[in-house]
Each structure stands twice: as structure tokens, then as C-alpha cells.
VOGU-3710 file (C-alpha; in Angstrom, 3 decimals, decimal comma):
1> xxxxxxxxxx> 72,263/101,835/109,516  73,937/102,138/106,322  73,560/105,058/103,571  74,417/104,108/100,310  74,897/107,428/97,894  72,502/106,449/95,212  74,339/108,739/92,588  77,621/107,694/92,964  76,746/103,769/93,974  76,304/101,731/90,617
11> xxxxxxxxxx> 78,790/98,748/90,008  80,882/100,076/92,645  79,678/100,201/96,112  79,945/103,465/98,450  78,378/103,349/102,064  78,216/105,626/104,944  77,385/103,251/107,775  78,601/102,479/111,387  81,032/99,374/112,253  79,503/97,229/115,004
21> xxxxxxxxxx> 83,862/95,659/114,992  85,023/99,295/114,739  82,667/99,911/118,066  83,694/97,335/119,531  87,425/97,518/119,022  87,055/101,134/120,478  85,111/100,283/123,269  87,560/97,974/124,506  90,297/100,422/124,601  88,332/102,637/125,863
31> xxxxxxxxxx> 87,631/100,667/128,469  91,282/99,369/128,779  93,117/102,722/129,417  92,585/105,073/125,880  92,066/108,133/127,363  93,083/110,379/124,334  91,251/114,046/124,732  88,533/112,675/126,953  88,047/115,699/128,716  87,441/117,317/124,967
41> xxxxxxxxxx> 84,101/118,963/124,739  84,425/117,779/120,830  83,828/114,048/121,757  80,373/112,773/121,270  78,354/111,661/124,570  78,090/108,232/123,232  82,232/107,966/124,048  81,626/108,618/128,004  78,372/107,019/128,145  79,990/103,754/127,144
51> xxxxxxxxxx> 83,475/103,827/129,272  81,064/104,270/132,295  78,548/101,560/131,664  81,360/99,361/131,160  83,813/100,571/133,711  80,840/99,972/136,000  80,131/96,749/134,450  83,518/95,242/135,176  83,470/92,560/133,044  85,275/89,191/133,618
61> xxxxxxxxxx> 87,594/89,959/130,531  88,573/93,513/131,141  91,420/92,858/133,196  93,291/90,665/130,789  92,399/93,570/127,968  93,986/96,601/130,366  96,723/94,329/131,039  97,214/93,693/126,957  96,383/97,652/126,337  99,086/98,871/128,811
71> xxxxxxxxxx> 101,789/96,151/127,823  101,159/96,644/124,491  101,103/101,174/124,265  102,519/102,853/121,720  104,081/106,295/122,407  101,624/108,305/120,968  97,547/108,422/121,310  97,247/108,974/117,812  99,379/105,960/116,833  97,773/103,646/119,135
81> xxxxxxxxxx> 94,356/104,733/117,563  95,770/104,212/114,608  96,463/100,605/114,702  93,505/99,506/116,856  91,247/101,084/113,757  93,621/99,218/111,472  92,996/95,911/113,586  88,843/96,656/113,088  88,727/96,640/109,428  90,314/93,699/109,490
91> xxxxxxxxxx> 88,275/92,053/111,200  84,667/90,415/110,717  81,446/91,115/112,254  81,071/90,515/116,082  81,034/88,148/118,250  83,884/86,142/116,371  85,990/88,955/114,677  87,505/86,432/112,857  90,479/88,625/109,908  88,695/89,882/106,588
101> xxxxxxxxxx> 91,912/89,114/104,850  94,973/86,307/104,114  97,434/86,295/106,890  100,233/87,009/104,667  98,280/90,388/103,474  97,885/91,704/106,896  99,752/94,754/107,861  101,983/94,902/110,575  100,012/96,630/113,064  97,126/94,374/112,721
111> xxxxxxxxxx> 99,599/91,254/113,356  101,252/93,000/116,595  97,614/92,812/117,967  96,046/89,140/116,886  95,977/88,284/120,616  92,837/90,480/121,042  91,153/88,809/118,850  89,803/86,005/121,305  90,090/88,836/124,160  87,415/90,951/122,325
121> xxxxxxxxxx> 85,152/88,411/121,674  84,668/87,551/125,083  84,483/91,338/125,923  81,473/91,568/123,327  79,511/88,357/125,198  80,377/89,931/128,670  79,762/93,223/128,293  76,529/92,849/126,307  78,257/95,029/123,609  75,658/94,088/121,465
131> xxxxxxxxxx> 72,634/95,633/122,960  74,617/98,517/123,430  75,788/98,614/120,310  71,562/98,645/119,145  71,468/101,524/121,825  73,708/103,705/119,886  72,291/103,213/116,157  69,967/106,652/117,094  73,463/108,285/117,722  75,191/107,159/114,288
141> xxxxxxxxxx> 72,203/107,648/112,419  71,986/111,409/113,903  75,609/111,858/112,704  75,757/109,784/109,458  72,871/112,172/108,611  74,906/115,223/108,982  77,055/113,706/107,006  75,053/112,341/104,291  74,250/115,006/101,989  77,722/117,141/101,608
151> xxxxxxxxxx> 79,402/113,382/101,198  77,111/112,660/98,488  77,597/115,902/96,788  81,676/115,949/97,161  82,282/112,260/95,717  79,366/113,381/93,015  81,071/116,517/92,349  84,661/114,428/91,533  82,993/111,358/89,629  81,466/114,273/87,390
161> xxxxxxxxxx> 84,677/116,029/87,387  86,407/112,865/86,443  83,503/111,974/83,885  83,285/108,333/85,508  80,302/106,462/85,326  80,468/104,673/88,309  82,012/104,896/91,661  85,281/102,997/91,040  85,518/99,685/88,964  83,442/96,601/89,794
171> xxxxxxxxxx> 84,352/94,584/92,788  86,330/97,670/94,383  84,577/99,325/97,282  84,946/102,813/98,700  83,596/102,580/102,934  83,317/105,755/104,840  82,825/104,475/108,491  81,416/107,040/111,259  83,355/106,351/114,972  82,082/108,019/117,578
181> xxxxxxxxxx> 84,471/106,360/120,495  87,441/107,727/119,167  89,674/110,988/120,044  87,919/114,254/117,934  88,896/115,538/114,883  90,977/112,749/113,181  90,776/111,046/109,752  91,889/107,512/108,761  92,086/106,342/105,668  93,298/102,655/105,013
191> xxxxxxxxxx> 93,607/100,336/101,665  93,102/96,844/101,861  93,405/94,669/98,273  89,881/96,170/97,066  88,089/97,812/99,890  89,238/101,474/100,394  88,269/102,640/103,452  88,152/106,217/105,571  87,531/106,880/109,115  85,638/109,629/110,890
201> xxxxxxxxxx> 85,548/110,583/114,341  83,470/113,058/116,128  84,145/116,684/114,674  82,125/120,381/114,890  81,895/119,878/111,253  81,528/116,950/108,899  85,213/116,153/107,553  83,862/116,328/104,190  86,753/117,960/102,187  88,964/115,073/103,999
211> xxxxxxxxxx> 86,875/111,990/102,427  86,850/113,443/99,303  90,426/113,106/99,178  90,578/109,842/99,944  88,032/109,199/97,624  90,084/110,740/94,278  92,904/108,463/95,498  90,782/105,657/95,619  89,943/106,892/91,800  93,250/108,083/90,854
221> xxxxxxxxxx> 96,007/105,982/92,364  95,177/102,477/90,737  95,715/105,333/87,362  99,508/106,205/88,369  100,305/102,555/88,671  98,723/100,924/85,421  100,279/104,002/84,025  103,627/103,734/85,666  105,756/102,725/82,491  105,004/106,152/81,033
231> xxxxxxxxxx> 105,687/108,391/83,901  109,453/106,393/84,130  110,680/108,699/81,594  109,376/111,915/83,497  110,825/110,233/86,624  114,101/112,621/86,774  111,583/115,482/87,689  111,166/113,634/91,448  114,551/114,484/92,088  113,549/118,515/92,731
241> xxxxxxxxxx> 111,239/116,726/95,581  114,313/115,314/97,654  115,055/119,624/98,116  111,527/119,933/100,103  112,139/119,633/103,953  108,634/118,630/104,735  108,064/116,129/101,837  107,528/112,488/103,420  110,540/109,940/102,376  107,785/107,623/100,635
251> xxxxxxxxxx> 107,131/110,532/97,719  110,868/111,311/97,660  111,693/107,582/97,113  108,703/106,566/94,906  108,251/108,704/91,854  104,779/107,018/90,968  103,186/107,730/94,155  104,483/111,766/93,648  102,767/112,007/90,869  99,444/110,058/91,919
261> xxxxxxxxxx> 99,621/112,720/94,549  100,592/115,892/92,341  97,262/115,278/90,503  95,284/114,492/93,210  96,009/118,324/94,752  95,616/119,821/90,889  92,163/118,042/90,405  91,297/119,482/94,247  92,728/122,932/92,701  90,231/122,487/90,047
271> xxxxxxxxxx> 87,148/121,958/92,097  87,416/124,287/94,386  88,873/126,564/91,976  92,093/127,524/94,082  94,750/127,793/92,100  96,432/128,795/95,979  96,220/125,142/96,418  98,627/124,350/93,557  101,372/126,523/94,959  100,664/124,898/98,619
281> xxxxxxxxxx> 101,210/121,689/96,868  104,056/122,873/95,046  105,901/124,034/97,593  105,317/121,141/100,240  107,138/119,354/97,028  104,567/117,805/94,779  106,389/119,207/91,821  104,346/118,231/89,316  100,824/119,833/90,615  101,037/123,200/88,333
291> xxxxxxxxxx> 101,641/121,146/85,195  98,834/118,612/85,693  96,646/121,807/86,576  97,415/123,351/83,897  96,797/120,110/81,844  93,837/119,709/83,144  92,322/123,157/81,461  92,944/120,993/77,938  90,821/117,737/79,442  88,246/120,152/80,241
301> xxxxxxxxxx> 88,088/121,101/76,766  87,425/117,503/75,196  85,173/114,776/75,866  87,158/111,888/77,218  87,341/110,445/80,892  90,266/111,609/82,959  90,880/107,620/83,034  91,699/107,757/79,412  93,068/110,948/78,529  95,930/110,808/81,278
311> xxxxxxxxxx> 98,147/108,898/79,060  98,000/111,668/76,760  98,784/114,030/79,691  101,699/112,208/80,847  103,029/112,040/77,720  103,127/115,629/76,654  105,243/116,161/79,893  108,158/118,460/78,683  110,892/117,163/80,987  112,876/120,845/80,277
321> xxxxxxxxxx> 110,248/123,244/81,110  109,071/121,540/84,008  112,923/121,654/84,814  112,691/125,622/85,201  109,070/125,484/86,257  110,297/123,311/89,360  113,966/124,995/90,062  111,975/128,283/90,767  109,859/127,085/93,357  110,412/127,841/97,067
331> xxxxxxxxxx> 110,022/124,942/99,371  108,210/125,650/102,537  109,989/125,028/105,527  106,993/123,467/107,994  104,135/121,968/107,172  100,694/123,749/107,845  98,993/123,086/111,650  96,662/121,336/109,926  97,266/117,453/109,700  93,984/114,813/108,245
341> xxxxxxxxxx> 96,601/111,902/109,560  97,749/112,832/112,885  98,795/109,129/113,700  101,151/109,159/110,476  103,371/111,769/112,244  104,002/109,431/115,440  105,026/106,825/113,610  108,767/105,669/114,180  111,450/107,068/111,391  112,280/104,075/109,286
351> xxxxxxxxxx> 115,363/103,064/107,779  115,952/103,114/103,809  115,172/99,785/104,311  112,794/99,444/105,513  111,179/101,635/103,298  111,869/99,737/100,081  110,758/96,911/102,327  107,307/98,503/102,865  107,484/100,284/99,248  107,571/96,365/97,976
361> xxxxxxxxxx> 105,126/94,990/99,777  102,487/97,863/99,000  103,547/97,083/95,755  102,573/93,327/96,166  99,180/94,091/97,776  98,280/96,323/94,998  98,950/92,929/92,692  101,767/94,757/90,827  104,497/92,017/91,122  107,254/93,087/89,075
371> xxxxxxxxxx> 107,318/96,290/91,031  107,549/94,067/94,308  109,882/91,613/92,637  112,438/94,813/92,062  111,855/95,824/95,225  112,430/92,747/97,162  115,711/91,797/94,687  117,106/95,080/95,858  117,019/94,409/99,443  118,479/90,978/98,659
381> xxxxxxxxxx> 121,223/92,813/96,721  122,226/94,829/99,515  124,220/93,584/102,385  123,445/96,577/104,648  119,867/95,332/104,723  120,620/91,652/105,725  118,264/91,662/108,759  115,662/92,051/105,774  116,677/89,527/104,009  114,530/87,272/105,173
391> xxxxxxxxxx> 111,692/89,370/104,440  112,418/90,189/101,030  113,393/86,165/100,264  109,479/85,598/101,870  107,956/88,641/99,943  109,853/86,570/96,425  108,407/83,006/97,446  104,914/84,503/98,020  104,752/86,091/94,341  106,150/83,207/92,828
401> xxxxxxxxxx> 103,115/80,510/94,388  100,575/83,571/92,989  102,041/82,827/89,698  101,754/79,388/89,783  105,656/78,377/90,141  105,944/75,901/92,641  109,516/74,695/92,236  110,869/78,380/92,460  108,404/79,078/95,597  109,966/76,208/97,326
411> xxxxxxxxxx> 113,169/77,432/96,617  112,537/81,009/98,289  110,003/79,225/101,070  113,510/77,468/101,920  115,710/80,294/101,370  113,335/82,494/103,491  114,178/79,841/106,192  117,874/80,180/106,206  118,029/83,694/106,392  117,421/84,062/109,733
421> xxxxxxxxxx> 113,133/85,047/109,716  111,193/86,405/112,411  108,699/84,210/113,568  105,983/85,395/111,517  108,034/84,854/108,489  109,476/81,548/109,607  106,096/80,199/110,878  104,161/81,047/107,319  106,834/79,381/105,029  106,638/76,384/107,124
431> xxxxxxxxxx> 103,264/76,439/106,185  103,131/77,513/102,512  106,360/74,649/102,123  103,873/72,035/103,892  101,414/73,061/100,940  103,265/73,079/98,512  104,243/69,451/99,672  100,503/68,574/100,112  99,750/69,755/96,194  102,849/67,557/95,321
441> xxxxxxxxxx> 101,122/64,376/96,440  104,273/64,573/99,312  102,365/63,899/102,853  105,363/62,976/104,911  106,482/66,067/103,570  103,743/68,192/104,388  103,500/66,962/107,648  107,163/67,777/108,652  106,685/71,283/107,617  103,392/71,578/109,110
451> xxxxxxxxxx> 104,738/70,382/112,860  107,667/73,210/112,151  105,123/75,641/111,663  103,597/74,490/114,745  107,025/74,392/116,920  107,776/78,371/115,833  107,806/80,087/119,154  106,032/83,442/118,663  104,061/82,437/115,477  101,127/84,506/114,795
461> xxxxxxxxxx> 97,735/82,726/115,881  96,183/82,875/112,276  100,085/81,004/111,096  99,309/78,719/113,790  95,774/77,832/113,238  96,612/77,883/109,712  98,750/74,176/110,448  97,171/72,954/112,840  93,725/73,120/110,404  95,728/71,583/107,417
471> xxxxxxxxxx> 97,746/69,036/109,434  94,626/67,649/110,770  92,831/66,892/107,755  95,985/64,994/106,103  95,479/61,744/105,509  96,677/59,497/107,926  100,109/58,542/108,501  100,710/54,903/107,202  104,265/55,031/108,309  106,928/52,998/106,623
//
């Protein structure tokens, strides 16, 4: 049952629905081994009504998906959750769960885990997910209810704020997605090209003050990066940040995404009227949250959208007072109990690296290629981060097709493959080289690089299926 919020819909689209794939993906673990805070008193009925109709059940395909579950455990409950709701909004519609998205736009996680894809489906047949999935739609309409209401009045209450007339711009789409299988009291919010979307699971009260949120960075972020080329100026200020003991390496090493973030907490500040908020903020080190709330008081007072008065806000940054505003601030020394993201604190502590490696490619998926082109050259530049190399050469090659540059793609596509590449790397320039052969007019060509795709041991299925698709509708091969 899906819930669209009438005010806030227009040419964007905002829904408060169910997933049938996110049920499914979570019934299957569940099933499998997840036992995260089972015994929890928060979880909904639905979550222990379902692992005993299918435990009893004992479907054909259950014991290849424990087997896959256990081999395949993370450390952490909340990071294995993580991924496997990653690896649902990625996917289509039951039974086929075929990926939403390009291969080469998939996130990690979501790759790590393309062998359930076939798994699952078979799961969904056997198990006769899809009656029980009907079952359940009294359940999620129950909760979505709850939900309804203080949603619609929270993403109303910013779009006003913001003076927007719609709920984003036209194509994007902000999806709130109600799981009731999963652990209690989480939040997961996930961006993929132009569908933003946020996960709740079963809580004593609706997460409301978490969605909203995510829903002014689904507003606000896109700002910070058209904008980008006037905040470079400002950029010493981030350096204060690297002084806060509990600020996240990705807002230390990206000053863009600080100060998306800095005036996501001052608008909050300004809703709920908290000006508490803005020294929380300030001292977890988002250094620039008291100047854009105090900014804000002057966009109040005139009659543009936040969307096109920020410029102006950016600009009357005064680098020296902010200087003194920021070198009195205390940093806190923990973080508050209180985490929307629990799974973002298991993940493993990356290298500088790989953090410009992941900085890059967010930088690609967000379309903004000169960003990612820095990025990548970087890497390239440095020897310490040869084991990336490959990456970064792949990351190059990619851009450089998107912008219609064939010769210079190859040229990566083959560098890529000298650099030593994983076998998701090595497998998908095979493949985008046999293309680029194919749109040549170059067959033989194509077909050479489509059989190396193919030979790749440890090639991602969707790489895989990828050639063997293309190579068979080549023309045939009139040898010499």
C-alpha cells in the first residue's frame, strides 16, 4: 500500500509504502541465521511470525541461503543489515529481483552479494513469499499509518521552510520504505543516481525527526555541489574540523560535504527553534553551523528560495571572523548515545585511500566528473596507493565513454587492464573495450574482449551476463 504525501508530491515523487524486495531480502536472512535483537520486545510480531512459518516450512533453497548467510557474515549485526537493505533497493520487484541500476554504479556491498540474487528468487517461489507477503499488507498499512501524518507534516514543514514548490526537482524521487523484519530502532538512508531513499524499522515511536533529515539532504546536498566553486574559497575554514575527535574522516577530507552538513543542522536549528542544536553541531565539528544559522535570520527576512539565495550566503562568508568564531569552540570528546546509522559505526576504518577512492566515485555517481576526474588523477599520482590504481584508471575510462571519447576510454579500459584489477574491474573493461570495438565496426575485436570478459575468474554475474548477452548477438564470425 503506498501513501503518497499529497502536499509535498507534485513533480517530484514522495511515497511511504512497503517493499515486497525489501521483505523479501529480510525474510531470507531472517530465515538464514539474522538473529539481531530477536528477543527485543520492540520488534513487530510480523518479524517472528515469518522466521517460524518459514523455519517450519523448510524450503528446498534455505540451506544453500544459511550456507551463503554464514560464509558470507560481517562482524557486526548492524553492518550485515546494512548491506542486505543496500542489496534490496537495488533490486527489482519479486520473483526476478533483477538490479535497478548499471553494474558499474553499484556499490560495493551490493556486488559482494549478487550470488543471492538467483538464491532469493527461488526462496520467493518456495516459500510462497508472495502470499505472505499479501498477509502482511494489514501490518504495514497499520504502521505506515502511524507514520503518515507527522511525515507529511515534517517534509511540509521544510519544503515551506525552504520556500520550494515541489518536493525535489523533476525526475528525482524521495522513498521512505517501512521494514518490519529488521532489528528495532535503526534508520537507513541510501542515494542511488536519483532515487533517495530512507529506511525504517520497527520503533515505539515513528522516526520522524530522522526522515526529515534525510529529506533536507535530499534538498540540500545536490545545493553544496552545484555550488561547490564558491565555497572553495571558504574551504580553509574545514581545517578547524580536522581538531574534532568525533568528526567522521569523510567531512574532515571533503570540505563540500561539511558544509552541506553545517546547514543541514542550522536549518534543523531553525525549525525546531534550538539554537542548542547549533552548538551540538558545532562542537561535534560542523564549523560552519552558527554562521549559516545566523544567515539564515537574513533569508527569513526576504522573499527568495533558500535554492537561490545560498549563493549570496556563501558569499558573504567572512573567512576572518569565522576564524575566531571557530578557534573558540570546544570540541566534544564522544559522540552522543544516540546514533540514526548504527551500521555506519561497524564499518571497517579505511585507508586515505581508499577514501579519496570512495570520495571519487560518489563524486561520479552524483554526475560531477571533474570532481571524480581529480579524485581518481590523485590516486594515480600517488605511488602509496598503487593497489588502487587500477580502480582509479577504471573510474577515468568510465567518465571518459559518458563523455563521448572513445579513443581516450580505450586507452584507460587498457590501462585499467595492466594495472593489476580485481576481477570486477578487469571483467567490466573487458566488456566496455568489446563495446567500444562493437561501435567501431571492429567484431573480431569485440569478440576477443568479450571471451576475456567471460574467462575472468570471479567476475561479477551482472559483468558476466553482460558478455555473454552481447557476444551472442554479434554477427557471425566469417573467419578469414
Amino acid at each position: 500500500m503506498a501513501l503518497v504525501c499529497p502536499e509535498i508530491h507534485a513533480q517530484g515523487e514522495t511515497q511511504l509504502d512497503g517493499s515486497p524486495a525489501l521483505y523479501a531480502v529480510l525474510a531470507a536472512i531472517n530465515a538464514a541465521g539474522y538473529d539481531a535483537e530477536v528477543d527485543s520486545p520492540t520488534n513487530h510480531r510480523l518479524r517472528a511470525e515469518i522466521r517460524r512459518a518459514l523455519q517450519a516450512k523448510n524450503p528446498p533453497s534455505l540451506a544453500r541461503l544459511r550456507a551463503f548467510f554464514r560464509e558470507t557474515r560481517q562482524g557486526d549485526w548492524n553492518a550485515e543489515l546494512s548491506r542486505y537493505i543496500s542489496f534490496a533497493l537495488t533490486s527489482g520487484p519479486p520473483p526476478s529481483f533483477k538490479p535497478k541500476y548499471d553494474a558499474a554504479q553499484m556499490p560495493p556491498d551490493v556486488i559482494a552479494l549478487e550470488p543471492l540474487r538467483p538464491m532469493l528468487a527461488e526462496f520467493w517461489a518456495e516459500a510462497g513469499l508472495e502470499q505472505h507477503w499479501q498477509a502482511a499488507q494489514p501490518a504495514y498499512e497499520e504502521v505506515i499509518a502511524r507514520y503518515q501524518e507527522p511525515v507529511i507534516n515534517a517534509l511540509l514543514s521544510a519544503n515551506l521552510y525552504l520556500r520550494n514548490p515541489t518536493s525535489g526537482m523533476p525526475g528525482r524521487r524521495f522513498q521512505i520504505y517501512v521494514d518490519l523484519l529488521g532489528a528495532p530502532n535503526q534508520v537507513h538512508a541510501r542515494s542511488y543516481m536519483d532515487d533517495y531513499f530512507v529506511v525504517v524499522t520497527p520503533s515505539a515511536r515513528p522516526k520522524v525527526e530522522e526522515i526529515r533529515h534525510a529529506y533536507l539532504h535530499y534538498l540540500l546536498d545536490p545545493l553544496s555541489i552545484r555550488y561547490q566553486a564558491r565555497l572553495e574559497p571558504k574551504k580553509g575554514l574545514g581545517d578547524f574540523a580536522h581538531a574534532s575527535p568525533i568528526l567522521a574522516e569523510g567531512y574532515k577530507n571533503d570540505f563540500v560535504l561539511l558544509a552541506g552538513m553545517s546547514l543541514v543542522k542550522a536549518v534543523e536549528a531553525k525549525l525546531d527553534r534550538d539554537g542548542r542544536k547549533v552548538d551540538a553541531a558545532m562542537s561535534e565539528g560542523f564549523v560552519l553551523t552558527a554562521y549559516f544559522h545566523e544567515a539564515l535570520g537574513a533569508y527569513e527576512k526576504q522573499e527568495q528560495a533558500l535554492r537561490l539565495y545560498l549563493p549570496e550566503m556563501i558569499d558573504a562568508i567572512d573567512v576572518g571572523r569565522e576564524d575566531k568564531r571557530i578557534a573558540g569552540v570546544r570540541f566534544a570528546e564522544s559522540r552522543a548515545a544516540r546514533v540514526v546509522r548504527p551500521a555506519a559505526a561497524a564499518e571497517p576504518e579505511q585507508t586515505a585511500g581508499e577514501k579519496a577512492l570512495e570520495g571519487a566515485e560518489a563524486a561520479y555517481r552524483g554526475k560531477d566528473f571533474e570532481k571524480a576526474k581529480a579524485g581518481y588523477r590523485g590516486l594515480i599520482q600517488s605511488r602509496e596507493q598503487a593497489k588502487l590504481h587500477a580502480k582509479a584508471y577504471f573510474g577515468l575510462a568510465r567518465i571518459a565513454a559518458l563523455e563521448k571519447e572513445p579513443e581516450l576510454a580505450e586507452q584507460l579500459f587498457e590501462k585499467t587492464l595492466e594495472t593489476s584489477p580485481e576481477p570486477f574491474e578487469r571483467a567490466w573493461a573487458s566488456v566496455f573495450l568489446a563495446r567500444l570495438s562493437r561501435a567501431a565496426g571492429e567484431m573480431a575485436e569485440a569478440r576477443k574482449h568479450y571471451q576475456t570478459a567471460l574467462a575472468v575468474e570471479g567476475a561479477s554475474d551482472a559483468a558476466r551476463q553482460a558478455a555473454e548477452k552481447e557476444l551472442a548477438s554479434l554477427p557471425p564470425d566469417e573467419g578469414p
